[in-house]
N, C-alpha and C positions, 0 to 999 in steps of 0.2 A: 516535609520538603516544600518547599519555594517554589512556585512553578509560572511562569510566562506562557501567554496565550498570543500565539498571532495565527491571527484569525478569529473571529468571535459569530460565526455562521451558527447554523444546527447541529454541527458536530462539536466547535469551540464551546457551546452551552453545554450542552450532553458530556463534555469532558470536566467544565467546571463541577458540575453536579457532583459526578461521581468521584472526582478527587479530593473534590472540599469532605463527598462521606469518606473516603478513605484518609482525613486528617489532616491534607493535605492543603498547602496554602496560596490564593491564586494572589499575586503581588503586580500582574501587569496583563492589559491588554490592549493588543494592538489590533485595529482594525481600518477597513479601508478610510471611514469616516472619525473615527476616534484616538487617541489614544491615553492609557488610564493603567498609572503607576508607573515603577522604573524597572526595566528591564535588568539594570546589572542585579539588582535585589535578587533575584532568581537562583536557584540552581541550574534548573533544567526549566525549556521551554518548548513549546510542544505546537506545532505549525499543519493548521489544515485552513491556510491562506486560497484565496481564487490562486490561479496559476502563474497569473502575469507578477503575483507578490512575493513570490516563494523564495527568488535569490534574492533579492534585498533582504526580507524577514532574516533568511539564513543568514546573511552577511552580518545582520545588525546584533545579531545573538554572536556568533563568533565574536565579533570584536567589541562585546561586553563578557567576553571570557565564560558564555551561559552555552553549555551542550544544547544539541536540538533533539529531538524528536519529531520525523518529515511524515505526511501522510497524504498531502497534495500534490495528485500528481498533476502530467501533461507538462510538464518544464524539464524535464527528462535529459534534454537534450543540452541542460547544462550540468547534470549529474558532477562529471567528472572533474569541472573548475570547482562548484563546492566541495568535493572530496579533498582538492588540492587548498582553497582555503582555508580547509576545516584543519588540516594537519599545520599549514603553513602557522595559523593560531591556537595551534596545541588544546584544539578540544574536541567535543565527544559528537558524532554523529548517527542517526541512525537515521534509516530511509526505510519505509516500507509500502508497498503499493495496497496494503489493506492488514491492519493491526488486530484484526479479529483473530483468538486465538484457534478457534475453529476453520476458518479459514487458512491458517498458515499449517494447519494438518492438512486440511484439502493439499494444499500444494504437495507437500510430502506422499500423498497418497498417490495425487495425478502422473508424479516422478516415478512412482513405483507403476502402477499402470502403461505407462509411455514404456517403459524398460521391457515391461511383460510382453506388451505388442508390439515389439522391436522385431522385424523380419516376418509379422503378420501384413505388409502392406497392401499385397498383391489381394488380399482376403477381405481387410477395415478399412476402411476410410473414417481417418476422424476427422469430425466437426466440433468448434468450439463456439459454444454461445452465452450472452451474458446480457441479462436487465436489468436495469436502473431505473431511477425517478427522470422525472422529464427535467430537474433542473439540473440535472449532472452536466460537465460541460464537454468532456474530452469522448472520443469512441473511436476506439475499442474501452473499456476500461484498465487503467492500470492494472489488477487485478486479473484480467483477462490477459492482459501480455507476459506479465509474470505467469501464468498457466501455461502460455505455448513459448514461453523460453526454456519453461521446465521439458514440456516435452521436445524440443529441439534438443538441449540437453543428452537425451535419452535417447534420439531416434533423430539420425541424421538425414529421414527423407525428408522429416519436414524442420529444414532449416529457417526455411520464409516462413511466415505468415502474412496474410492477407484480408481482407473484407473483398476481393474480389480474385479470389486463387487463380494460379497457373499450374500447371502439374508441378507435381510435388512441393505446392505449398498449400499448410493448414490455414484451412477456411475459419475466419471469426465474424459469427453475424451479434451484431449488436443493436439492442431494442432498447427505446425509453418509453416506459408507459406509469403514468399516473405518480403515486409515492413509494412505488417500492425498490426497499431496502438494498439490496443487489442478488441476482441469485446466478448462480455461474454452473456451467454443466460443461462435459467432453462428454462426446458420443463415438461409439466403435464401429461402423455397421460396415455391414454383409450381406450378401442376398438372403444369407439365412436366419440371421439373428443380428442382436444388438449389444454392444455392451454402453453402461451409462453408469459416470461417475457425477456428482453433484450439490453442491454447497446452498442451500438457501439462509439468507438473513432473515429473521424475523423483525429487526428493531436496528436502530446505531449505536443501541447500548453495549455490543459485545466489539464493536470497530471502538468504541468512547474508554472501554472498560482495558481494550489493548493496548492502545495507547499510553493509560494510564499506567501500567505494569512496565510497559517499558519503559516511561521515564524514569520509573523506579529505579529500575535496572540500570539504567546510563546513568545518574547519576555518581560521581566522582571519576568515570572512568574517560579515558584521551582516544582517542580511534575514531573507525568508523565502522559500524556495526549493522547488522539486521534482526529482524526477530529470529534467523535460527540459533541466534549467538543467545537471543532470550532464554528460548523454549527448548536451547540444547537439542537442535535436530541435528 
């Protein structure tokens, strides 16, 4: 496979690595300072751009007829024009706020959790917390609002979320310390006890290695997709 890189950060390397060992061939990278080969060569390109790049990157893959693979968040807020691009140019999208395949169980897991503690309110109060490296840009984390969409989802008291709650909205505290990787936790408590669900990264090789799998995956196909369409959740 043919693959396009925009983006060429920490994660844009870690993803070369590991798809050139998987056979795979990198033919183009764009970055904020460079850019090196041609994009329509591609199949699939694979985008963990700063934030402020991420609709142009997208746009310029769409109309070189190259599927994406999105993994940069905090541009969110123009999701749904690239949905509508993506279709309006008959190709393949996927968006994920964290390509780790371990973490896209966490989510699965959190959904079932949130459902259990559905009409425990008056008893748990959850909190949701998440840490990063200091050069991460956005807070909360993507990752961490995908976690309390899942549980709004599941439990209509906490439709909001907030980094400064109101009643009944789920609280998210978000910390950057040093180089680590991301680690994301929900907590249940009660006067009497606790319940604690919780994801830690070790490295970026399992977000680098996600990625990879699902460009796999997009490859020939037209839509717009997520990892549960990967990983069949």
């Amino acid at each position: 496979m043919k693959i396009a890189l925009l983006g060429y950060g920490k994660m844009g390397k870690a993803i070369e690595e590991l798809a050139t060992e998987r056979g795979h061939e990198i033919v183009s990278i764009q970055d904020k300072d460079s850019t090196q080969g041609d994009i329509s060569n591609a199949d699939v390109a694979i985008n963990f751009s700063i934030p402020s790049a991420a609709v142009n990157n997208l746009k310029l893959a769409f109309d070189n007829d190259v599927a994406v693979v999105s993994g940069t968040t905090g541009w969110l807020e123009q999701l749904n024009e690239i949905h509508d691009y993506c279709k309006l140019k008959k190709s393949g999208f996927l968006y994920a706020s964290n390509f780790s395949i371990g973490v896209n169980l966490f989510f699965k897991l959190n959904e079932l959790t949130a459902q259990l503690m559905k009409g425990q309110e008056k008893n748990y109060t959850a909190h949701l917390e998440e840490t990063h490296h200091i050069h991460k840009l956005d807070a909360p984390s993507g990752t961490a609002i995908t976690l309390a969409e899942g549980i709004a989802a599941q439990n209509d008291h906490y439709k909001k979320w907030s980094m400064d709650p109101k009643t009944n909205e789920l609280k998210i505290s978000a910390y950057r310390e040093g180089e680590v990787p991301g680690t994301h936790s929900i907590t249940y408590s009660s006067e009497v006890d606790e319940i604690r669900i919780e994801h830690k990264a070790h490295s970026r090789q399992g977000f680098a290695l996600g990625a990879v799998i699902a460009a796999e995956w997009l490859k020939g196909k037209e839509g717009i997709f997520s990892m549960k369409d990967v990983l069949n959740l």
